[in-house]
RONUGU-465448 format. One record per residue (C-alpha): x, y, z; residue in three letters; residue number from 1. Coordinates in pm, whole numbers, plus 50000, padded with zeros to 5 digits. Example, Ala and Ser with C-alpha at 12.3 -4.5 7.8 and 13.67 -1.06 7.14 Angstrom:
2
{node {51230 49550 50780} ALA 1}
{node {51367 49894 50714} SER 2}
END
This chain:
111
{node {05732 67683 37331} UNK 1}
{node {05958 67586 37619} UNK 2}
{node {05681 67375 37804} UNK 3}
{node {05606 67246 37419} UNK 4}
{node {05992 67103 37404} UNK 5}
{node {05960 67009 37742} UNK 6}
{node {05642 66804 37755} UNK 7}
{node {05779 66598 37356} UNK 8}
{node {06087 66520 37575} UNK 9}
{node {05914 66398 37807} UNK 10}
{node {05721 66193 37605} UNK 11}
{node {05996 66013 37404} UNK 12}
{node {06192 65947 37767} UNK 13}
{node {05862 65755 37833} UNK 14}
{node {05871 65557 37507} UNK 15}
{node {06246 65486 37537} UNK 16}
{node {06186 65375 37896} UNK 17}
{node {05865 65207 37901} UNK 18}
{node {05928 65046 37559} UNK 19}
{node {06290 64903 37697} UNK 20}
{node {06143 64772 37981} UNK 21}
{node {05891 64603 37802} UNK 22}
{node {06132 64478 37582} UNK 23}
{node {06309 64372 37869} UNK 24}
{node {06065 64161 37981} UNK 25}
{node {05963 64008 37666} UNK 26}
{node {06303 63870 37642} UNK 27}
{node {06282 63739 37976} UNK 28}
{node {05969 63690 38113} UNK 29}
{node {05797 63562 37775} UNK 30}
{node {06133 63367 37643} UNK 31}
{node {06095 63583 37319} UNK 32}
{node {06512 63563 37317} UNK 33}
{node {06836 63794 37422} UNK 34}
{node {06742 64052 37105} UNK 35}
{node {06442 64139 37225} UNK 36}
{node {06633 64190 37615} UNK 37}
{node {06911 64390 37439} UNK 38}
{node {06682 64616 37189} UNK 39}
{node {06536 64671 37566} UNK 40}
{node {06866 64762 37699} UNK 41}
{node {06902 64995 37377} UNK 42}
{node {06616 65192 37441} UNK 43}
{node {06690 65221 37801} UNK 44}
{node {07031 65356 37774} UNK 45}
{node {06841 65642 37508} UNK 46}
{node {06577 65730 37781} UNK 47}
{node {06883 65828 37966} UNK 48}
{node {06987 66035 37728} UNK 49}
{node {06687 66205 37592} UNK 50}
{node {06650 66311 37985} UNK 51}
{node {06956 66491 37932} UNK 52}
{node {06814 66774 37685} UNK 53}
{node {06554 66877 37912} UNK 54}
{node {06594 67267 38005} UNK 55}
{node {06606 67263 38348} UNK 56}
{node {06968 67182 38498} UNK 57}
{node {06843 67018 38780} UNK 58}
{node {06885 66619 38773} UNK 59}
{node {06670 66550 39067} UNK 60}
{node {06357 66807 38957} UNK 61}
{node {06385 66638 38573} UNK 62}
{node {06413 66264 38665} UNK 63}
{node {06123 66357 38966} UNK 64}
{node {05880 66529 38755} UNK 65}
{node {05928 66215 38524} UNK 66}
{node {05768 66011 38743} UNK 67}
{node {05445 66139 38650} UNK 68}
{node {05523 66084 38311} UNK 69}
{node {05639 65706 38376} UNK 70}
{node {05345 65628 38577} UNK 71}
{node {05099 65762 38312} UNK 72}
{node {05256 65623 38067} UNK 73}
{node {05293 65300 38253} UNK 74}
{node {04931 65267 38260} UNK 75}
{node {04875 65335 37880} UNK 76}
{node {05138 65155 37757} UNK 77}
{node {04971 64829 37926} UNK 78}
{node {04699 64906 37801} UNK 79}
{node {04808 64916 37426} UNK 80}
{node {05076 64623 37419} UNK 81}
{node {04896 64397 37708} UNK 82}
{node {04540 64465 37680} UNK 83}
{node {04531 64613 38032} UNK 84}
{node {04213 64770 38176} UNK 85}
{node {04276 64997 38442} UNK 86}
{node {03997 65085 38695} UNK 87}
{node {03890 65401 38793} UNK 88}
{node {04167 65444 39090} UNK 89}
{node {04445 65384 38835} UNK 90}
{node {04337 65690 38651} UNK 91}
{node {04315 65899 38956} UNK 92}
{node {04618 65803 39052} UNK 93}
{node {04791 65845 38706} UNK 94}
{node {04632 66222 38716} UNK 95}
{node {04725 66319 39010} UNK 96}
{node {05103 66216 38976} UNK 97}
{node {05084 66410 38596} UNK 98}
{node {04946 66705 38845} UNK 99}
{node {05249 66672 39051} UNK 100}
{node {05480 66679 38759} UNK 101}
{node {05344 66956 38629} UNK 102}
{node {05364 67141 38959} UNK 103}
{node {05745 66994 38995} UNK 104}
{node {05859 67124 38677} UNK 105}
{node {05674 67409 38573} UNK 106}
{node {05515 67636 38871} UNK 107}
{node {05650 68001 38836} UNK 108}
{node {06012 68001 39048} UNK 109}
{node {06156 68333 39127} UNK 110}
{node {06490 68255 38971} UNK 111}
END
């Protein structure tokens, strides 16, 4: 249950992050206006949060196992909102940094 809770937070840091930097740029890079920037900066300061309720107490091991999350998620949220296609190294490379989160946050510590 605790990798469960784990993995959901996860999940919503990504959409909180990925979807305020997308926002983010929309307001910018696309001229779509300053609401679209500050919903960005909304869900940005939430993915900070959310990262907070994770179980383990260490900052650096949550925000580092992240990573995998962010890249992943990177690559399928570009997909969805932009239309991106990524190739077949993208997806390697997206695996193998979920494998490295998964190794970062969950592998058996004697503790």
């Amino acid at each position: 249950m605790l990798v469960a809770r784990s993995v959901a937070l996860f999940v919503l840091a990504a959409l909180l992050e990925i979807g305020g930097a997308w926002l983010v740029w929309q307001g910018v890079r696309e001229h779509r206006g300053w609401a679209w920037g500050g919903a960005g900066v909304v869900a940005l300061g939430l993915y900070g949060l959310v990262a907070t309720f994770q179980h383990d107490e260490n900052f650096g091991r949550v925000l580092a196992a992240y990573g995998g999350i962010f890249v992943a998620g990177s690559i399928a949220w570009g997909m969805v909102a932009d239309g991106y296609r990524p190739d077949r190294f993208d997806v390697v490379g997206a695996l193998v940094c979920l494998a490295g989160m998964a190794v970062i946050m969950y592998a058996p510590r004697g503790h």
